[in-house]
C-alpha positions as CSV (number, residue, x, y, z in Angstrom):
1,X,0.0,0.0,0.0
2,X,1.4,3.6,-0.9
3,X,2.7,5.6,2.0
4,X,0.0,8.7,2.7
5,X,1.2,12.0,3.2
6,X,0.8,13.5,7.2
7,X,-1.5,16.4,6.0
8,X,-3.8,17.3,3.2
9,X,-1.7,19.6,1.7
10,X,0.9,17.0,0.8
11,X,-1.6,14.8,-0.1
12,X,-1.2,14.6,-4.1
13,X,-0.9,12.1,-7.0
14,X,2.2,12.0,-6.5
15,X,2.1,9.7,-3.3
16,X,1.3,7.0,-6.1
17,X,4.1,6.7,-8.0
18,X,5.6,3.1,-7.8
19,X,8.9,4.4,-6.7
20,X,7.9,5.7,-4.3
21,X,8.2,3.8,-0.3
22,X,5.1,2.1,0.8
23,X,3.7,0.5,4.0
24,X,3.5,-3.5,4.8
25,X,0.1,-3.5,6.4
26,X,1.0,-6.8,8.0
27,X,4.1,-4.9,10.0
28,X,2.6,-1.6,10.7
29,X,-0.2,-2.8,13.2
30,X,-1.7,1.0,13.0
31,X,-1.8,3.7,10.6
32,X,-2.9,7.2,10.0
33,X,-2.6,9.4,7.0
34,X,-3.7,10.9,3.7
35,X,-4.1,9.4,0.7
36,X,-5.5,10.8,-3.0
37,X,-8.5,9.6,-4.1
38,X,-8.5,9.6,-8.2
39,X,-10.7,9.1,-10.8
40,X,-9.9,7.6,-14.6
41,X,-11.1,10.1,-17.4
42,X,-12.3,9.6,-20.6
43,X,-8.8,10.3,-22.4
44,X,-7.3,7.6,-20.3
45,X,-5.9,10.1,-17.6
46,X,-6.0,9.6,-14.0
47,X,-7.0,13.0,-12.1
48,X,-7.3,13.7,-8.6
49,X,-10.6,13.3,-7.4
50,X,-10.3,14.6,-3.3
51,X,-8.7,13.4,-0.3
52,X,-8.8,11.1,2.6
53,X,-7.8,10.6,5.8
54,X,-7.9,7.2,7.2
55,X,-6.7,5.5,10.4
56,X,-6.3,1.8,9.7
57,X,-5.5,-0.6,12.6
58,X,-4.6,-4.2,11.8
59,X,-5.1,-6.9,14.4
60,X,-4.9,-10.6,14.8
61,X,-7.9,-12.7,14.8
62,X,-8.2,-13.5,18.4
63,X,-7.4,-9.9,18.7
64,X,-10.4,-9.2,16.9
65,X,-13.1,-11.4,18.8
66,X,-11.6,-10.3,21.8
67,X,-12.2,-6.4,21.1
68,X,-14.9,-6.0,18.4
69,X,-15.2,-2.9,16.7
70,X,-18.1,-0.4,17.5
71,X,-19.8,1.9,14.8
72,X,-19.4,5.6,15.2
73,X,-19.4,6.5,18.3
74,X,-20.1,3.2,20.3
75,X,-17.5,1.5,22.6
76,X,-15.2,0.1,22.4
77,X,-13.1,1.7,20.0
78,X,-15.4,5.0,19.6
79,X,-15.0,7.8,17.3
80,X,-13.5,11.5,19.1
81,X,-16.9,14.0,18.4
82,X,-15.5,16.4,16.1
83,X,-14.1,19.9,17.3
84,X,-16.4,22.3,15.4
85,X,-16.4,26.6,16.2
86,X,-18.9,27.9,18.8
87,X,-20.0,30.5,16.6
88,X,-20.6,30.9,13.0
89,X,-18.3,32.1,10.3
90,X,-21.2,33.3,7.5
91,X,-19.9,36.8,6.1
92,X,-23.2,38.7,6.7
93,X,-23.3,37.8,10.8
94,X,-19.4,38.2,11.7
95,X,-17.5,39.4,8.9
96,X,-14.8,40.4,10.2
97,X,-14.5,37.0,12.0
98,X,-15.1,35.5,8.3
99,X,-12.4,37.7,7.2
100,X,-9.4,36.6,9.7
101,X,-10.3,32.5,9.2
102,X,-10.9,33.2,5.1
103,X,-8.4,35.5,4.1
104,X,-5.9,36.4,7.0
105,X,-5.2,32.7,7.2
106,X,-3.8,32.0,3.7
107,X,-2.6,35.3,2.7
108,X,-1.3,37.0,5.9
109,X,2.1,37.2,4.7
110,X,1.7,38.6,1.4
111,X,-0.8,41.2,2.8
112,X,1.7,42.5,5.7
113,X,4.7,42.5,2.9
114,X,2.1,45.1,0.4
115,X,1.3,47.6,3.5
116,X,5.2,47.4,4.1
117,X,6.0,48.4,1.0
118,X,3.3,51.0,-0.1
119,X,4.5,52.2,3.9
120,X,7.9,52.4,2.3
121,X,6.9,54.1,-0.7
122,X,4.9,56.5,1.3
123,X,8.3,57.1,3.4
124,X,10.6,57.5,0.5
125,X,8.0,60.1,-1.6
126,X,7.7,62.1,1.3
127,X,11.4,62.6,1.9
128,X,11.7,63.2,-1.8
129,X,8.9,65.8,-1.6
130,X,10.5,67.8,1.1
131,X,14.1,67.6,0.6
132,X,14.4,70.3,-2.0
133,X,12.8,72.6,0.7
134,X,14.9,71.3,3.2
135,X,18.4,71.8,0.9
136,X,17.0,75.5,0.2
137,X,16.6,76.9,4.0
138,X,20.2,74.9,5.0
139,X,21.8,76.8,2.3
140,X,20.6,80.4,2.5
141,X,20.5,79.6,6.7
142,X,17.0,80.2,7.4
């Protein structure tokens, strides 16, 4: 079995290739990661269809009787409830709150470098603007 990637943003076609290392699911007794999900096309091409994330757990067959799996949520081996926000992110309640989760979280770097630079800009015209003055008045001694 191909070795999945630790997050989703790893988690491409490329984690298919046969070169690649893989996992012996008869040594590894648990397992956790990402894996593609892909889909044939009509021209013969595989494409990425969406992602997974799967825990697998391999035991023996006494093992197994022993400790039988529960659906969902039901012992023994139940599910963690998922962590889901107290409050809502729609645009037209809390936009602002939106806003941070949407935007701030992928593009927070690229936004602070722009207001550095038109900042920079803003610094550099300005002392262009007023240097002439500033020359004049140091040479006649005002």
């Amino acid at each position: 079995m191909p070795r999945g990637s630790a997050n989703s943003k790893n988690c491409t076609m490329k984690l298919l290739e046969p070169k690649l290392p893989t996992v012996n699911l008869f040594k590894a007794t648990r397992l956790k990661a990402w894996w593609p999900l892909v889909r044939k096309t009509e021209s013969v091409d595989y494409v990425q269809a969406g992602k997974i994330e799967m825990e697998l757990s391999a035991l023996r067959g006494v093992e197994a009787n022993e400790n039988p799996v529960g659906k969902g949520r039901k012992p023994p081996q139940e599910l963690p409830f998922p962590k889901r926000p107290d409050t809502s992110y729609s645009w037209f309640f809390n936009p602002w709150k939106a806003f941070r989760h949407v935007v701030c979280r992928y593009y927070k770097w690229k936004i602070l470098i722009c207001v550095s630079c038109i900042l920079l800009v803003f610094l550099v015209g300005s002392a262009i603007y007023a240097f002439p003055g500033y020359f004049v008045k140091r040479l006649l001694r005002a």
